[in-house]
C-alpha positions as CSV (number, residue, x, y, z in Angstrom):
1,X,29.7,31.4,197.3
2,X,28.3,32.1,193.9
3,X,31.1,32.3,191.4
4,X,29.8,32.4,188.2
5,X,28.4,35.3,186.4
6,X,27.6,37.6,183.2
7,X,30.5,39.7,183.4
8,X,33.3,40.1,185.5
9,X,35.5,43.6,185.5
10,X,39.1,43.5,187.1
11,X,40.1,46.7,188.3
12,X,38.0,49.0,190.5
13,X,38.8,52.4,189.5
14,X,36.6,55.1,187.4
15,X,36.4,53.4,184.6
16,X,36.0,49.8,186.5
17,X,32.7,51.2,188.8
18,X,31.6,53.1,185.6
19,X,31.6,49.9,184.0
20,X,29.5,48.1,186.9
21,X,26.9,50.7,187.3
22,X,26.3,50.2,183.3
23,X,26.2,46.7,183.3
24,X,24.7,46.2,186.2
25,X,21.8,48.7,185.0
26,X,21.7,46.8,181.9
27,X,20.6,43.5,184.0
28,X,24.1,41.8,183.6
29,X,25.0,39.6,186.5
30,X,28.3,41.3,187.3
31,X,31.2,40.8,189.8
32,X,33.8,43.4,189.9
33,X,37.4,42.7,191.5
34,X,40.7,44.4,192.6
35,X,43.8,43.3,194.5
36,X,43.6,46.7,196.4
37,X,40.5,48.5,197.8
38,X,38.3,50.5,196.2
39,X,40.0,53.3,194.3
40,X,43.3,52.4,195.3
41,X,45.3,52.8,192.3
42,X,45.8,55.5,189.8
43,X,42.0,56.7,190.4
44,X,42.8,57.3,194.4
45,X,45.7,59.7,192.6
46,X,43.7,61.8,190.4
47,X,42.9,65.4,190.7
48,X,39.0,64.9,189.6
49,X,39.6,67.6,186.6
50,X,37.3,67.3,183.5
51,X,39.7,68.7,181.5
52,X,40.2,68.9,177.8
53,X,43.7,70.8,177.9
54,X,45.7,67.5,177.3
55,X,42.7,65.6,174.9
56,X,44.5,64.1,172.0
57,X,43.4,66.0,168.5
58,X,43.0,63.8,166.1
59,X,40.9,60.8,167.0
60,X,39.4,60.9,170.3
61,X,37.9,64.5,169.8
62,X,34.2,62.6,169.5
63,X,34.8,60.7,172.7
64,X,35.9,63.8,174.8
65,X,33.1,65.6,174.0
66,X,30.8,63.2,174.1
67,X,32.0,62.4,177.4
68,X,31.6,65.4,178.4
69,X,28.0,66.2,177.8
70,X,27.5,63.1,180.3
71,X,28.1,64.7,183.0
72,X,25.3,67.5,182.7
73,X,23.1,65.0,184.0
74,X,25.2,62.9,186.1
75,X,24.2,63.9,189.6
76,X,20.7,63.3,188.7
77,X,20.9,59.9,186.9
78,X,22.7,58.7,190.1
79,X,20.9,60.8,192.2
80,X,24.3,61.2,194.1
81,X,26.4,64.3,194.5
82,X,29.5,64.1,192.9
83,X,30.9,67.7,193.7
84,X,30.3,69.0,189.9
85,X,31.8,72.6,189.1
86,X,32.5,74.5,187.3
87,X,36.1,75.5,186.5
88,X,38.8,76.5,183.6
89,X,41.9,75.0,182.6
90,X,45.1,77.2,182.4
91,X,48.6,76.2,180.4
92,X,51.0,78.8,181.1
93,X,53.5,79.7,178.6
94,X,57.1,80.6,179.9
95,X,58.7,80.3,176.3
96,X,58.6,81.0,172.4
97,X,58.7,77.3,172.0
98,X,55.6,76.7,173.8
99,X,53.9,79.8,172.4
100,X,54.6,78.7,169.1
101,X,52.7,75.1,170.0
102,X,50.1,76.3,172.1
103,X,49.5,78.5,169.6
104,X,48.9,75.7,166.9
105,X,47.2,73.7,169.4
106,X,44.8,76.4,169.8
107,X,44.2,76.9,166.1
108,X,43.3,73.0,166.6
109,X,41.1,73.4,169.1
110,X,38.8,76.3,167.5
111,X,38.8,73.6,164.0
112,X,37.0,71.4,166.1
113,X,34.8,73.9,167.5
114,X,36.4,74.0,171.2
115,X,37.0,77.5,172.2
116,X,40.0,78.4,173.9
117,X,42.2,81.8,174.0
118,X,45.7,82.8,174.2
119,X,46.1,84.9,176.8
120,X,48.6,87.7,177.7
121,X,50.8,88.2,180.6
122,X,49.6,91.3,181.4
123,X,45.7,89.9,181.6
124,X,46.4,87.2,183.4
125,X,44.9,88.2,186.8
126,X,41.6,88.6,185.7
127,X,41.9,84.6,185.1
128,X,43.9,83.9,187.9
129,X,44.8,86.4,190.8
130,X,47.4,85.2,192.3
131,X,49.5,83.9,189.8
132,X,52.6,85.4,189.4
133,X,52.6,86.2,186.0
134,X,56.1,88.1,185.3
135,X,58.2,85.2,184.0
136,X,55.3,84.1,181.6
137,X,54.8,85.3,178.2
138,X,50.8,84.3,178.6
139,X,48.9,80.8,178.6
140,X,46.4,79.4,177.0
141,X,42.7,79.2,178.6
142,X,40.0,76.9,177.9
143,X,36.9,78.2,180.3
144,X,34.5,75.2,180.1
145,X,36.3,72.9,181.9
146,X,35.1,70.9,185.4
147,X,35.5,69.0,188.7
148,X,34.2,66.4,190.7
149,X,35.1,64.7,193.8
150,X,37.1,61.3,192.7
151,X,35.6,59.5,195.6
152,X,32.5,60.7,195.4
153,X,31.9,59.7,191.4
154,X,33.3,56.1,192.4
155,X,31.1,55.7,195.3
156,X,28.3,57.0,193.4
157,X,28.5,54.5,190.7
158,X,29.5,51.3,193.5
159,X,26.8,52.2,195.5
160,X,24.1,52.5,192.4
161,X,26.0,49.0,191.3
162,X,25.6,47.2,194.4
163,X,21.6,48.2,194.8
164,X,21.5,46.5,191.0
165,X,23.4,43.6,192.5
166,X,27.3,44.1,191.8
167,X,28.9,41.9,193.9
168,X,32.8,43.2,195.1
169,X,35.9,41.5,195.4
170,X,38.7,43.4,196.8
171,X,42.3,42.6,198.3
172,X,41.7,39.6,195.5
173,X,44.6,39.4,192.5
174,X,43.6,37.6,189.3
175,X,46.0,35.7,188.6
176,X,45.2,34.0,185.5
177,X,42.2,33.3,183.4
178,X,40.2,30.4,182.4
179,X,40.2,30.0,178.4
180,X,38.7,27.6,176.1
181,X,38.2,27.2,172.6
182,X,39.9,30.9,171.9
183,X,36.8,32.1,174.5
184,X,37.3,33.8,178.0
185,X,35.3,31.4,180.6
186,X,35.9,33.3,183.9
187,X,39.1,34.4,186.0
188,X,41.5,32.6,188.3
189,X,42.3,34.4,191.5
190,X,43.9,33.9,195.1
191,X,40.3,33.5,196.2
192,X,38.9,30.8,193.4
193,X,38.3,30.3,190.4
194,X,34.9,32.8,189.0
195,X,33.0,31.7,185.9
196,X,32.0,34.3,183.3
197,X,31.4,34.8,179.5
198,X,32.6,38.2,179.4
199,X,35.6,40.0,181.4
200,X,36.7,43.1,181.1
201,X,40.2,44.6,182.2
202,X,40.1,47.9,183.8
203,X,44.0,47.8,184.9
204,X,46.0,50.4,184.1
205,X,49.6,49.8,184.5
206,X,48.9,46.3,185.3
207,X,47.4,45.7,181.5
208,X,50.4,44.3,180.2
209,X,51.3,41.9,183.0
210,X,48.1,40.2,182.9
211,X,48.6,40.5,179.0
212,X,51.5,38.4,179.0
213,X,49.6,35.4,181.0
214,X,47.6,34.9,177.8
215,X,50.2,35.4,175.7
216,X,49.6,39.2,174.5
217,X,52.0,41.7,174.4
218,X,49.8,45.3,175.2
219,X,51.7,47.6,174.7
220,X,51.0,49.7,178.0
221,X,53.8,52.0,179.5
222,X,53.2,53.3,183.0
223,X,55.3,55.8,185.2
224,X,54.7,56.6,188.8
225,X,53.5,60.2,189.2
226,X,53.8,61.6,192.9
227,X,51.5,64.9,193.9
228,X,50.4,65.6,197.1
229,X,47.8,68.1,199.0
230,X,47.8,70.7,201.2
231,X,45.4,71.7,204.0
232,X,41.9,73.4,203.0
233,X,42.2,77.2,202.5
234,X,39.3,79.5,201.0
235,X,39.2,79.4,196.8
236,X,41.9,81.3,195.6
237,X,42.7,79.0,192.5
238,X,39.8,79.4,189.8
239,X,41.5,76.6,187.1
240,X,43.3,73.5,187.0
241,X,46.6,75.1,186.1
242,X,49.2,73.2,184.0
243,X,52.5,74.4,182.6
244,X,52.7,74.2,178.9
245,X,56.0,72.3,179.1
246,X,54.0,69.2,179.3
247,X,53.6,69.5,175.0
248,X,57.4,70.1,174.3
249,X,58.9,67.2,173.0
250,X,61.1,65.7,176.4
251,X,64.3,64.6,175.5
252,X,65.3,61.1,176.0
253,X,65.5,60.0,179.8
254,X,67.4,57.6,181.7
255,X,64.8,54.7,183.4
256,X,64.5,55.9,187.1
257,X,65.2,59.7,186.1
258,X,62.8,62.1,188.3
259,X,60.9,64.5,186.1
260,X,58.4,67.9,187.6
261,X,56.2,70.2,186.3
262,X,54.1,72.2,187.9
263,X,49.9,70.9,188.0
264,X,48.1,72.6,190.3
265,X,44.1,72.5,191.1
266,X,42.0,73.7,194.1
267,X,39.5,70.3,195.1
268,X,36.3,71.0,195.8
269,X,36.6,71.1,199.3
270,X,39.1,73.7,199.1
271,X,42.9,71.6,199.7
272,X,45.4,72.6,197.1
273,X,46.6,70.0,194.7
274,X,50.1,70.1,193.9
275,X,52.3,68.4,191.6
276,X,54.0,66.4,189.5
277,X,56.9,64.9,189.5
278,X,57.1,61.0,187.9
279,X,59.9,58.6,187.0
280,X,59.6,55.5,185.1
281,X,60.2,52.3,186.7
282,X,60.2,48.4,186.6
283,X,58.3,47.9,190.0
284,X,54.7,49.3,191.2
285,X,56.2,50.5,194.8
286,X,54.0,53.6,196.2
287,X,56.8,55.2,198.3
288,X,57.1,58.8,197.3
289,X,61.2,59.5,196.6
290,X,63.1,61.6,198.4
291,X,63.6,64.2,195.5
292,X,59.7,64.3,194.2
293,X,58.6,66.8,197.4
294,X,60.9,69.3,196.6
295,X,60.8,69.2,192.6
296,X,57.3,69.8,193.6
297,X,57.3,72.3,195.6
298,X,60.4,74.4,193.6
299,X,57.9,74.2,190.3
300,X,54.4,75.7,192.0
301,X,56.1,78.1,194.1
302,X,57.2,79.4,190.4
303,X,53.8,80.2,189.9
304,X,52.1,81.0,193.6
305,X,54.9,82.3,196.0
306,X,52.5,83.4,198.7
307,X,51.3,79.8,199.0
308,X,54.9,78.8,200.7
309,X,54.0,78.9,204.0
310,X,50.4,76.3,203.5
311,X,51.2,73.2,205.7
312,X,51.1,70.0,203.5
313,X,49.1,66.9,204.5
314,X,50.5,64.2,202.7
315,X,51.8,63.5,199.8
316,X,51.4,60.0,197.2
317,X,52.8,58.0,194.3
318,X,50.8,55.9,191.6
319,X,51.5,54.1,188.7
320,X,49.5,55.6,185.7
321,X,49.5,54.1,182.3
322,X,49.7,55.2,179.1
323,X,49.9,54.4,175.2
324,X,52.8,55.1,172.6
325,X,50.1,56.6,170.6
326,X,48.7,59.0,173.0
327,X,44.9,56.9,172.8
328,X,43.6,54.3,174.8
329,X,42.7,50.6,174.6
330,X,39.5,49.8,174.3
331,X,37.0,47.1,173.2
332,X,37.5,43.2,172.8
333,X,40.3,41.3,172.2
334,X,41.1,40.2,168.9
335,X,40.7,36.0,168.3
336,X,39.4,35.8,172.3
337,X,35.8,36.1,172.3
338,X,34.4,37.6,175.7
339,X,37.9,39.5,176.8
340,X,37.4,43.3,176.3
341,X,40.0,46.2,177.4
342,X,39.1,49.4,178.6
343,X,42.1,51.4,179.9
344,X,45.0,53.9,179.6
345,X,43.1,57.3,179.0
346,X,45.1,59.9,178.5
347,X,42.3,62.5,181.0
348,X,39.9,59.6,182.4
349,X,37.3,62.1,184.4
350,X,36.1,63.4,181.0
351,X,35.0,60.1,179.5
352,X,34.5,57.8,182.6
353,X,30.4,58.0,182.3
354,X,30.9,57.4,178.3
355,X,32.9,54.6,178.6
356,X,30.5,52.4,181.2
357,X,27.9,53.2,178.7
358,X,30.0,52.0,175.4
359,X,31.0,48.2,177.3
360,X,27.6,47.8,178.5
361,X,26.6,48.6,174.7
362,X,29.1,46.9,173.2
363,X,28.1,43.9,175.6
364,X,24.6,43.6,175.1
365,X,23.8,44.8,171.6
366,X,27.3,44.3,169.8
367,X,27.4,48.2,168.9
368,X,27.7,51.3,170.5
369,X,27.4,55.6,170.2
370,X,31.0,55.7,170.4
371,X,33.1,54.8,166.9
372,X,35.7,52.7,168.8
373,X,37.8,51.5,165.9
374,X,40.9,54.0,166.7
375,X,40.9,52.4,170.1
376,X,41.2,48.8,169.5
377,X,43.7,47.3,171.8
378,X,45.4,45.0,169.3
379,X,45.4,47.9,166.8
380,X,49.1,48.7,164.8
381,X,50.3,51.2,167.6
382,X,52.5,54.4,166.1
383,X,54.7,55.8,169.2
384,X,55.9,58.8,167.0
385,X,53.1,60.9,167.8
């Protein structure tokens, strides 16, 4: 078995395949490995939503939209279909409270030159049908949103990898890495030991974990977020709909405490997305508890009555990560030459072509499009915001 190569990526998510399709386009020699399947973590979980309704506003406004632009060309640069549409994003407002910060957030957003609108109650329907609009005081709608299939943009960027000569290695854990001289040589894993000058970590909620082998402390949170997914019906929801309680300020929660609010999407083959609920935890388990379906189900039906009676197909949990300061980690490690982080984006559709492109930039010419000094995973990290 060949085991020693230009770069090697742990984690085989969006960001992970992105990351291999670059590379591997660039003419790196590149392995990619996971301890799952493909897409079996928190990218199996996601909706597929290019959504700038969440995007942090003060330093990652470049890379959202210059992620965003990527994918105008997408289907073509792959020549693989990746279900791109079209669709809006819509935060309903049930509160003064959340008027009041939707309100500033949307004063934000035009600053920047991203047009959204505040929208009320009463013109609701001619967003959104069938929502039921009489306990909301309005929302707040940002039309040039998107979606893709999640499978399909994965597979799309693997299979492109592979025919550039990615070679895969799933159900395979790294469990340590080889380091000399303050330099990153390769990974160890249950199935050998690979060699490699550059590595890149794609791993989510396992960032910190394998952090702590080399003796770094990253400071990646993670909760597990259940959803789950109805049969296909004909379109009837035209935006990825989130409720605006998701930018009040939560109140300090017991570990293990089960939190829902309502995010709901129609895929592009026509199943209703439903969720969330989440909890945060000390283990990675994927059971879904006993209390998430319900919390669920009480929080859309809020919003879509008529859609009680849709059967329900199944249901999941996955661990997603997150920052203190709301922005990711990305670029290399400080004092390891060769180790680079790219994970824990707050939305990772929007910016999954733009961040293959920035590594295999950063890899090959030392630079890259996107200003990545904000992102730096050993930067002073401010959990206030």
């Amino acid at each position: 078995m060949d085991q020693v190569f230009d770069a090697i990526i742990v984690g085989a998510g969006y960001i992970g395949c992105s990351i291999a399709y670059h590379l591997c386009s660039a003419g790196l020699k590149t392995a990619i490995f996971d301890q799952g399947s493909l897409a079996a973590g928190a990218s199996a979980a996601n909706y597929g939503n290019i959504q700038i309704q969440d995007m942090e506003l003060t330093k990652s406004v470049a890379m959202t939209q210059m992620g965003r632009a990527l994918f105008a060309t997408l289907e073509d640069e792959l020549d693989w279909k990746i279900g791109l549409r079209q669709i809006g994003g819509l935060l309903p407002i049930e509160n003064e409270n959340q008027w009041a910060i939707l309100q500033k957030r949307q004063a934000a957003l035009q600053k920047i030159g991203i047009h959204s609108e505040l929208i009320s109650a009463e013109n609701l329907h001619e967003i959104e049908p069938y929502l039921k609009e009489s306990s909301l005081l309005g929302a707040l709608y940002h039309e040039q949103e998107g979606q893709i299939d999640p499978f399909q943009l994965i597979w799309g960027y693997t299979q492109r990898a592979k025919q550039k000569g990615l070679k895969e290695f799933y159900y395979t854990q790294v469990c340590g890495f080889d380091l000399q001289n303050n330099r990153i040589c390769g990974v160890k894993t249950t199935q050998g030991n690979f060699n490699a000058k550059k590595v890149i970590l794609c791993t989510g909620a396992y960032t910190r974990h394998l952090g702590q082998l080399i003796g770094r402390n990253w400071n990646v949170h993670y909760v597990l977020g259940q959803a789950m997914v109805t049969e296909p019906v004909d379109f009837i929801i035209h935006n990825h709909i989130a409720s605006a309680s998701f930018f009040e300020e939560g109140a300090q929660v017991k570990k293990g405490t089960l939190i829902a609010n309502m995010a709901i999407s129609q895929s592009v083959h026509g199943h209703i997305l439903v969720g969330e609920s989440m909890y945060e935890a000390d283990h990675f388990k994927t059971h879904v508890p006993a209390a998430s379906l319900p919390a669920i189900t009480n929080c859309w039906l809020r919003y879509f009555p008529f859609l009680k009676k849709l059967r329900v197909l199944r249901s999941w949990s996955a661990a997603v990560a997150d920052v203190g300061d709301g922005l990711p980690l990305l670029g290399p490690v400080a004092s390891l030459e060769g180790l680079y982080i790219a994970t824990a984006f707050r939305s990772t559709v929007i910016i999954t072509p733009l961040v293959g492109k920035t590594i295999a930039q950063i890899l090959t010419t030392g630079q890259s499009d996107l200003d990545i000094t904000s992102f730096l995973p050993e930067r002073i990290i401010d959990e206030t915001n």
